[in-house]
VOBA-711570 format. One line per field, with one value per residue (C-alpha): residue in one letter; z, y, x negated; residue number from 1. Coordinates in pm, whole numbers. Example, Ala and Ser with C-alpha at 12.3 -4.5 7.8 and 13.67 -1.06 7.14 Angstrom:
% VOBA-711570
rest <- c(A:S)
c3 <- c(780:714)
c2 <- c(-450:-106)
c1 <- c(-1230:-1367)
nr <- c(1:2)
END
This chain:
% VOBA-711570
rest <- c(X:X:X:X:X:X:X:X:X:X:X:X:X:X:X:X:X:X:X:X:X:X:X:X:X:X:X:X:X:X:X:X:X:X:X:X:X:X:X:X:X:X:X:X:X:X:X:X:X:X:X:X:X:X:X:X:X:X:X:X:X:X:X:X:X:X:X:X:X:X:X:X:X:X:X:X:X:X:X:X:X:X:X:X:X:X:X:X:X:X:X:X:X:X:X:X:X:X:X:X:X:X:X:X:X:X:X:X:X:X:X:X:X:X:X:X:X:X:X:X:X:X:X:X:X:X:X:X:X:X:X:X:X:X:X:X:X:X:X:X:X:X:X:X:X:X:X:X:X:X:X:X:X:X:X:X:X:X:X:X:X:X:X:X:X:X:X:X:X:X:X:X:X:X:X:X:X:X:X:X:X:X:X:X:X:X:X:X:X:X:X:X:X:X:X:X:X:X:X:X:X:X:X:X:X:X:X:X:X:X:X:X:X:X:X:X:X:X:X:X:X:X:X:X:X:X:X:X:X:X:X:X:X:X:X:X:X:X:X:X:X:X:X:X:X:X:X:X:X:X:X:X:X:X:X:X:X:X:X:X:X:X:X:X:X:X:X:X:X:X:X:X:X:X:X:X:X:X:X:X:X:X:X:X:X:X:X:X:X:X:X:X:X:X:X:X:X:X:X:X:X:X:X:X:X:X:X:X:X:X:X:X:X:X:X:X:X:X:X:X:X:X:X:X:X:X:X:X:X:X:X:X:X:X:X:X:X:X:X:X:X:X:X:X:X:X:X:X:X:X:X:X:X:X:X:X:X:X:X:X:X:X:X:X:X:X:X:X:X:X:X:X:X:X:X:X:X:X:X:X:X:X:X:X:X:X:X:X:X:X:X:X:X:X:X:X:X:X:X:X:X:X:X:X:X:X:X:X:X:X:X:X:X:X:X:X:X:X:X:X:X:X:X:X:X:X:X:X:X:X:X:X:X:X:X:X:X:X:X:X:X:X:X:X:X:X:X:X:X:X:X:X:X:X:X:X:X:X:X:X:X:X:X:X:X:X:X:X)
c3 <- c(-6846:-6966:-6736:-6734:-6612:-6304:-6239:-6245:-5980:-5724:-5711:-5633:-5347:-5187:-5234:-5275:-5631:-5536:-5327:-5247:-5113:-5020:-5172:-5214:-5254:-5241:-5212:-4964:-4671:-4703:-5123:-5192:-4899:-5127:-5442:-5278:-5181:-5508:-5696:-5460:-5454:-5749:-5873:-5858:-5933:-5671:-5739:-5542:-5472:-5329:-4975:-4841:-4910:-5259:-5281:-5517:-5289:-5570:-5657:-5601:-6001:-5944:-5774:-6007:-6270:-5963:-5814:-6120:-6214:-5806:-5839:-6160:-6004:-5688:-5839:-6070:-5731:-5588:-5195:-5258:-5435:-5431:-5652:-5889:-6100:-6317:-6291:-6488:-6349:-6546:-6443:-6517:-6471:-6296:-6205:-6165:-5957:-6066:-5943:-5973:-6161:-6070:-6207:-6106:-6209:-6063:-6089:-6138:-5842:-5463:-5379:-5031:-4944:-4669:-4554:-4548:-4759:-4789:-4922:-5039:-4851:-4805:-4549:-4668:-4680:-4411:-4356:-4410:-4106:-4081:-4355:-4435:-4552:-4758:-4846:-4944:-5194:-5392:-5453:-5627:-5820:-5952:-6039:-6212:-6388:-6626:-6643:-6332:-6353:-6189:-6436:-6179:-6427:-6586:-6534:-6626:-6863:-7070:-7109:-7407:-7272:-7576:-7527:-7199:-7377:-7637:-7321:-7217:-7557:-7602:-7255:-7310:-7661:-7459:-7186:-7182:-6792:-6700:-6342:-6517:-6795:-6539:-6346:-6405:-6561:-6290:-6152:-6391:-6362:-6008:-6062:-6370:-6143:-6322:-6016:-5784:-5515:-5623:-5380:-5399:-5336:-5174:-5366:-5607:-5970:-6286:-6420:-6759:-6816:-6804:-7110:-7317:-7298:-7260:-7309:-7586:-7855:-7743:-7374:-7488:-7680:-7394:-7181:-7366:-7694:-7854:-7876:-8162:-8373:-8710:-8949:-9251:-9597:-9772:-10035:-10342:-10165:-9849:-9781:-9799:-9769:-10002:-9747:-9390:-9083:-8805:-8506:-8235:-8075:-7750:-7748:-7777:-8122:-8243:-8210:-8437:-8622:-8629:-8692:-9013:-9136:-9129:-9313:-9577:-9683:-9579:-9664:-9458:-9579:-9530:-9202:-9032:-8658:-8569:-8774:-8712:-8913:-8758:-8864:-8867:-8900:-8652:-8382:-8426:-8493:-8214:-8001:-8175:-8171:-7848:-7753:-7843:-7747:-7362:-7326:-7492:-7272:-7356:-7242:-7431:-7786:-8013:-8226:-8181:-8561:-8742:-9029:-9400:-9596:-9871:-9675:-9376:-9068:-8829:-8522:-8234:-7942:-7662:-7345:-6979:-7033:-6790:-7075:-7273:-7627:-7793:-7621:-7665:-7507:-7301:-7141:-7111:-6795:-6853:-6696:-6772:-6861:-6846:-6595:-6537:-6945:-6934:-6711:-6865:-7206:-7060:-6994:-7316:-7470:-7666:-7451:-7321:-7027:-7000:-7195:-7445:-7739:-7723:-7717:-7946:-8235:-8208:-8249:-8525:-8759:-8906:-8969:-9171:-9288:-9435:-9092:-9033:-8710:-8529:-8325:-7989:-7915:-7624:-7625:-7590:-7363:-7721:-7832:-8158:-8301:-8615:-8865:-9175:-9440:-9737:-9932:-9781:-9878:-10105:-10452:-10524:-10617:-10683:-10302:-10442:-10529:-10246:-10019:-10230:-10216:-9809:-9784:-10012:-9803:-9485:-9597:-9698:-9332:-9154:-9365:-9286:-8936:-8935:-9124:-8815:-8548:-8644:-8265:-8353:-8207:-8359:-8094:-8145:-8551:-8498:-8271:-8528:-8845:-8714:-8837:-8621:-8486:-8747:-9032:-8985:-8956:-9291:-9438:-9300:-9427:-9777:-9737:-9672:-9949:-10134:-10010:-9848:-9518:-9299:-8978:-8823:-8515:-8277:-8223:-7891:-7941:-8254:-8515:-8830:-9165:-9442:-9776:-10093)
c2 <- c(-11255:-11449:-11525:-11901:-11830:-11600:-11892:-12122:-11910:-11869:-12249:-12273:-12023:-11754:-11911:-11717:-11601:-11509:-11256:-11221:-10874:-10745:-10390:-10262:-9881:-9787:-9954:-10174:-9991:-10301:-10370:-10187:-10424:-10687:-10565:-10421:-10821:-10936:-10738:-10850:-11194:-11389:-11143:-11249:-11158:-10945:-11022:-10718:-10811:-11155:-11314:-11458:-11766:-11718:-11615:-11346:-11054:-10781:-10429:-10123:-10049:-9729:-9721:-9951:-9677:-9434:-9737:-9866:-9507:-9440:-9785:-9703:-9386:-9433:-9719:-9444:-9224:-9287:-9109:-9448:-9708:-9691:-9740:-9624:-9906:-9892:-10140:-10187:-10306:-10470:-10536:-10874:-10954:-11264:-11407:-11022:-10868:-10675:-10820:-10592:-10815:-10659:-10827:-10751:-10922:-11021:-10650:-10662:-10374:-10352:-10178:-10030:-9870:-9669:-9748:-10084:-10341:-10650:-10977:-11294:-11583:-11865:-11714:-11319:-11047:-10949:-10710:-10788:-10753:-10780:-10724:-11113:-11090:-10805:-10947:-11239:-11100:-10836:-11113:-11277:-11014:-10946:-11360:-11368:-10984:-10942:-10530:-10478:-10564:-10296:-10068:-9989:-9762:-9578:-9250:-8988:-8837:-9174:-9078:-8899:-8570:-8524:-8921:-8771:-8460:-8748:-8925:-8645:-8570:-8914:-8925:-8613:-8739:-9014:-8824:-8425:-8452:-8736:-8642:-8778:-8470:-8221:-8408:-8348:-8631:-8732:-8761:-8949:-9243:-9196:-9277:-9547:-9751:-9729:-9700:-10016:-10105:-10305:-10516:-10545:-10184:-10098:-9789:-9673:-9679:-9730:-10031:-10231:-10088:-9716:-9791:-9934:-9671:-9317:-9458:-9331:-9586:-9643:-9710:-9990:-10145:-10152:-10277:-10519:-10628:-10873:-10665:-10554:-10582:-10745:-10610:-10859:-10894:-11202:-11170:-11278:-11479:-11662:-11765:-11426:-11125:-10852:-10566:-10572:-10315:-10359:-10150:-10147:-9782:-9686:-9881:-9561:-9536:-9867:-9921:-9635:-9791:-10115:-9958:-9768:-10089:-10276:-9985:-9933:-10316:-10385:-10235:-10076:-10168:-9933:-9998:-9865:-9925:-9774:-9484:-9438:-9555:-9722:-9860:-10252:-10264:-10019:-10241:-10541:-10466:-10195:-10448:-10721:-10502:-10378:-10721:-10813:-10493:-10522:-10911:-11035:-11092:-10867:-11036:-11318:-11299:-11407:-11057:-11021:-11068:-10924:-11113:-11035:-11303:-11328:-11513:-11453:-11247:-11378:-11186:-11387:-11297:-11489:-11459:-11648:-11965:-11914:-12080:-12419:-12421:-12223:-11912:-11856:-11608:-11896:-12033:-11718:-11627:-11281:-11278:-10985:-11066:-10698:-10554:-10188:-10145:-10285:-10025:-9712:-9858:-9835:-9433:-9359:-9547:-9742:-10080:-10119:-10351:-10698:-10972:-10732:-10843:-11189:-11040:-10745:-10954:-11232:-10948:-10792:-10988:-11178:-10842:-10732:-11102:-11262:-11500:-11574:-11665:-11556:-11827:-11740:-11998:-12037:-12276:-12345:-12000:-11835:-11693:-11691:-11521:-11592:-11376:-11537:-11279:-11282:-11029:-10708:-10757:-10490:-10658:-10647:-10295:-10161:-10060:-9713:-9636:-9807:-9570:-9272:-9366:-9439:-9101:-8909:-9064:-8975:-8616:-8599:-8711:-8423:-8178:-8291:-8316:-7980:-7812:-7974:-7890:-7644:-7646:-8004:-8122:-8285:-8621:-8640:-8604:-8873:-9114:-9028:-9105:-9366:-9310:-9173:-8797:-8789:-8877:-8647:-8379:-8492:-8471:-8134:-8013:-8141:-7993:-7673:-7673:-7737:-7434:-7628:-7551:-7319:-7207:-6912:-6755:-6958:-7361:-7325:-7119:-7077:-7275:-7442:-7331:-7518:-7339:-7323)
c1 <- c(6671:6972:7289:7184:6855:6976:7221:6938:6786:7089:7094:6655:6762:6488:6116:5749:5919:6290:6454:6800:6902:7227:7302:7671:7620:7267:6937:6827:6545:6325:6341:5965:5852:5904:5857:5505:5487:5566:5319:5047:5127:5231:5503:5877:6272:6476:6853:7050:7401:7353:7333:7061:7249:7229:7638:7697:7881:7836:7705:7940:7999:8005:7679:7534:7365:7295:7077:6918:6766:6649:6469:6265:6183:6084:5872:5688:5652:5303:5484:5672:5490:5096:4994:5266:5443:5722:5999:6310:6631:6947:7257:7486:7850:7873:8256:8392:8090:7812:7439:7104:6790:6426:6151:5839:5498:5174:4987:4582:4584:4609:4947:5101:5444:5493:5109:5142:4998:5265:5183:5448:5516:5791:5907:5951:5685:5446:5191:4826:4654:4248:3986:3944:4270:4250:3886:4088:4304:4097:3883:4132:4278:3930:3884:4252:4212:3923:4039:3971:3634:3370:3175:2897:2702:2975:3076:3323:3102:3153:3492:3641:3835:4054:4217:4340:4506:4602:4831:4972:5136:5258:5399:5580:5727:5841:5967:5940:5934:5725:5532:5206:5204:5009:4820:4397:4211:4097:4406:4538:4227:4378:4736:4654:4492:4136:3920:3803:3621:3257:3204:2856:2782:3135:3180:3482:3430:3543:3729:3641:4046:3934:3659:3896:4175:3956:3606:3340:3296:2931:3058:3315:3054:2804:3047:3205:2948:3169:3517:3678:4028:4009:4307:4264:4491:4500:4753:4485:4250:4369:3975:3839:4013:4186:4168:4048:3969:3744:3828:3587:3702:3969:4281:4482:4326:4313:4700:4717:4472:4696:5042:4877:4734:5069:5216:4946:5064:5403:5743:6057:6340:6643:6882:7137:7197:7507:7559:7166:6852:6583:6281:6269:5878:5827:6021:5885:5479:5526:5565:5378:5067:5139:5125:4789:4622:4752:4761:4402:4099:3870:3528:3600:3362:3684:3825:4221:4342:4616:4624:4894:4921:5199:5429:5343:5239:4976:4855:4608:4420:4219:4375:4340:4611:4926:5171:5137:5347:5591:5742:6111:6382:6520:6222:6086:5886:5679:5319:5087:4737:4648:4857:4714:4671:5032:5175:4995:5148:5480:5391:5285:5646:5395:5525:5855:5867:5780:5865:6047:5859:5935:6350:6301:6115:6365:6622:6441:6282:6568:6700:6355:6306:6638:6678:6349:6254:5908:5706:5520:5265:5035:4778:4395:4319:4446:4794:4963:5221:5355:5606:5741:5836:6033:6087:5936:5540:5422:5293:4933:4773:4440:4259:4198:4545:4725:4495:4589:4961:4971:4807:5047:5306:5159:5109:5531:5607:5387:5538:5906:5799:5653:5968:6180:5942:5694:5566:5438:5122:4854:4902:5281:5242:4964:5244:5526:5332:5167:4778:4520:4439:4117:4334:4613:4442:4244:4614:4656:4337:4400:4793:4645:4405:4704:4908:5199:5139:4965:4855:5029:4860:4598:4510:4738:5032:5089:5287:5306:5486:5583:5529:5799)
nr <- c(1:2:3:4:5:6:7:8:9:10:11:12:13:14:15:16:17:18:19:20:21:22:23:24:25:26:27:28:29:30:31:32:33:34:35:36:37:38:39:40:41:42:43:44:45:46:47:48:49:50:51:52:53:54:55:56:57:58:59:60:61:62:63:64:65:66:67:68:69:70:71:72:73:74:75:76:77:78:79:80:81:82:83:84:85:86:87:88:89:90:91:92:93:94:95:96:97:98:99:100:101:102:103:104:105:106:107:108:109:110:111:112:113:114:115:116:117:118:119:120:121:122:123:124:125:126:127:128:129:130:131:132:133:134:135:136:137:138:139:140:141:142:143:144:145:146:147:148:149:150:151:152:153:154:155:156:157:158:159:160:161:162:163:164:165:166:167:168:169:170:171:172:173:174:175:176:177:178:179:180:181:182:183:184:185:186:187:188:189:190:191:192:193:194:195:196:197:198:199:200:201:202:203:204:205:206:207:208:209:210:211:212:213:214:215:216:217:218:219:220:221:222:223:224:225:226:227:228:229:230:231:232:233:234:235:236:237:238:239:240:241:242:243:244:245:246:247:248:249:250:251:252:253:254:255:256:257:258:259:260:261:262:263:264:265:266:267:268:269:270:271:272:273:274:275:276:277:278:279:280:281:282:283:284:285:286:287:288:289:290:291:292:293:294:295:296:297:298:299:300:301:302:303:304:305:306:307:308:309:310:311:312:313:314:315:316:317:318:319:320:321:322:323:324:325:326:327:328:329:330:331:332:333:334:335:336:337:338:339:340:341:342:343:344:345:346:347:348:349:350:351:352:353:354:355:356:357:358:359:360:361:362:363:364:365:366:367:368:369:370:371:372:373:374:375:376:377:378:379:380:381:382:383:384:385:386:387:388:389:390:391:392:393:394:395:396:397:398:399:400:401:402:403:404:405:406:407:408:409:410:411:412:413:414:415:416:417:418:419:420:421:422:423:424:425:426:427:428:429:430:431:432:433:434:435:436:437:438:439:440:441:442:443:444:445:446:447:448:449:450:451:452:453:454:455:456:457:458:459:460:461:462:463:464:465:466:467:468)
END
């Protein structure tokens, strides 16, 4: 959110999408009532600082941090927020004060504080009251939210128990104490959000979003016949294809399966941010990937495409219209097609919050791509974002040894990782490499063959050593 856009909100004044909320030194008592409200409704911005009159009377500064981090927490805290979802705050300088931005989108789920369930009006919040009402609204949510669709005949033996293992690591990379990292599988369905009610039998069960994150390939495919991710290069021949992937497997693997793609055929050039490097390909197709994996819609028959071409960078997915035309930072106004698989992205540090993309890519990619500018388009129930390059596409090679080199440079990272961390897990090597759990440990296999590594002591608790 830019400074010119919160302006342009103070002058529209409080409305279904925009609350104003006095907050000096701590948080208001009523804030989760709306952002409960908000999420229910039609999602909306929460400016803390300002009268209800829309005049700016400021945030404590030194309170400011203190609030922002009890906000994101108690949104993450299901004794708060139930379900659980995680918000981000900012804070802006406006004339000498401090104001408070929460944005919080249209969620996919049914959410309470304190009991309660609140829905948005023009007036404020209020309680629902009445089963037409709630009636009313899950309806909707299941007529706007494709994810949330029930899975009558699925069950939690058509989950996969190891992708639930697989979260845990990557939420503990992300953040050693996240409150998610001991909770049960079941549990975790729980908190996620991946149960619903069917409404024809009345029972809970799974949602279309629990197949596609922890479901057996089989069970995704049953569900949903027509999904799958098509990775194509067309560096030689723009009609056909020089390399391509289909991924028709959990979306937990098949960003993996994404990332390594892009890296297989693109380069990283060196940077420095700060006095640190980062990786310039691994900001902007995180997020670009990320992107198509949590906003497509996933009963619609058209693939998502990520698509190399030599000048170019092309990745597409169907999705449910909410935008017509090109996408920019300034007219920027996030909506989440996917909202649960959203949220659990956010836990896993595989999607930062949202809208980011559209900021981070337009920060990056000039950066990777000598001022080249990235174009988000929405149009036709199908988005399109496009990545000029110039410069960082690796030339043409033979298949065979291109594979043999992105392997051989796969195998050099888990040995540095292992050398710095020989505690390592096989999830965390698979998140910091960037390739899938099956293939890294087909480089560890082949590294131990090799006698540069080995295994000292048992699968859990022992630890890696790197051979001279």
């Amino acid at each position: 959110m830019t400074i010119n856009q919160i302006k342009e909100l103070l002058t529209q004044g409080e409305n279904l999408n925009i609350e104003f909320k006095e907050a000096y030194n701590a948080l208001p008592t009523n804030l989760f009532e709306t952002i409960c409200a908000f999420l229910n409704t039609d999602g909306g911005t929460i400016l803390l600082g300002v009268s209800d009159k829309g005049e700016i009377k400021g945030v404590n500064p030194a309170a400011k941090d203190q609030m922002k981090a009890n906000l994101a927490n108690l949104s993450n805290n299901p004794q708060k927020l139930d379900l659980p979802y995680l918000l981000f705050p900012k804070d802006y300088e406006m004339g000498g004060k401090w104001i408070i931005t929460v944005q919080v989108p249209l969620s996919s789920q049914l959410h309470k504080t304190g009991g309660q369930i609140y829905l948005r009006s023009e007036d404020g919040d209020y309680r629902v009251q009445g089963t037409e009402q709630l009636a009313g609204l899950l309806n909707r949510k299941l007529g706007l939210f494709s994810e949330q669709r029930p899975q009558q005949m699925a069950t939690l033996d058509d989950l996969r128990p190891e992708l639930f293992d697989k979260v845990r690591a990557l939420m503990h990379a992300y953040n050693s104490s996240h409150p998610w990292i001991q909770l049960s599988n079941e549990e975790l369905l729980q908190i996620g959000g991946f149960y619903t009610i069917d409404k024809e039998t009345g029972k809970n069960c799974l949602t279309l979003a629990a197949l596609l994150l922890f479901g057996s390939d089989l069970a995704i495919q049953r569900a949903v016949p027509a999904y799958k991710f098509d990775c194509l290069l067309r560096r030689n021949d723009e009609e056909r294809y020089d390399d391509r992937v289909e991924i028709r497997t959990n979306l937990i693997d098949a960003y993996d399966q994404m990332m390594a793609f892009v890296d297989k055929h693109l380069n990283d050039p060196f940077y420095l941010e700060g006095d640190m490097r980062i990786s310039l390909m691994d900001k902007i197709f995180r997020e670009a990937i990320s992107n198509i994996i949590s906003h497509r819609d996933y009963m619609s028959a058209s693939p998502g495409r990520l698509i190399i071409y030599n000048d170019r960078v092309i990745l597409d997915n169907p999705c449910t219209q909410h935008f017509f035309g090109e996408i920019t930072p300034e007219n920027l106004h996030p909506y989440s097609h996917n909202p649960t698989l959203c949220k659990f992205m956010i836990q896993l540090g595989r999607f930062d919050e949202l809208g980011s993309g559209v900021r981070n890519i337009n920060k990056y990619l000039p950066l990777y791509s000598k001022g080249a500018k990235p174009v988000f388009k929405e149009d036709k129930q199908y988005f399109q974002l496009t990545l000029p390059l110039e410069g960082p596409v690796k030339g043409p090679v033979d298949s065979q040894k291109s594979s043999e080199k992105s392997s051989e440079k796969s195998s050099e990272k888990i040995v540095s990782l292992m050398a710095e961390n020989p505690n390592i897990t096989i999830a965390e090597l698979s998140k910091a490499v960037g390739i899938g759990d099956r293939a890294i440990e087909k480089n560890i296999a082949a590294l131990q063959s090799q006698n540069k590594i080995k295994r000292v002591g048992p699968d859990k608790g022992g630890h890696w050593e790197v051979l001279k």
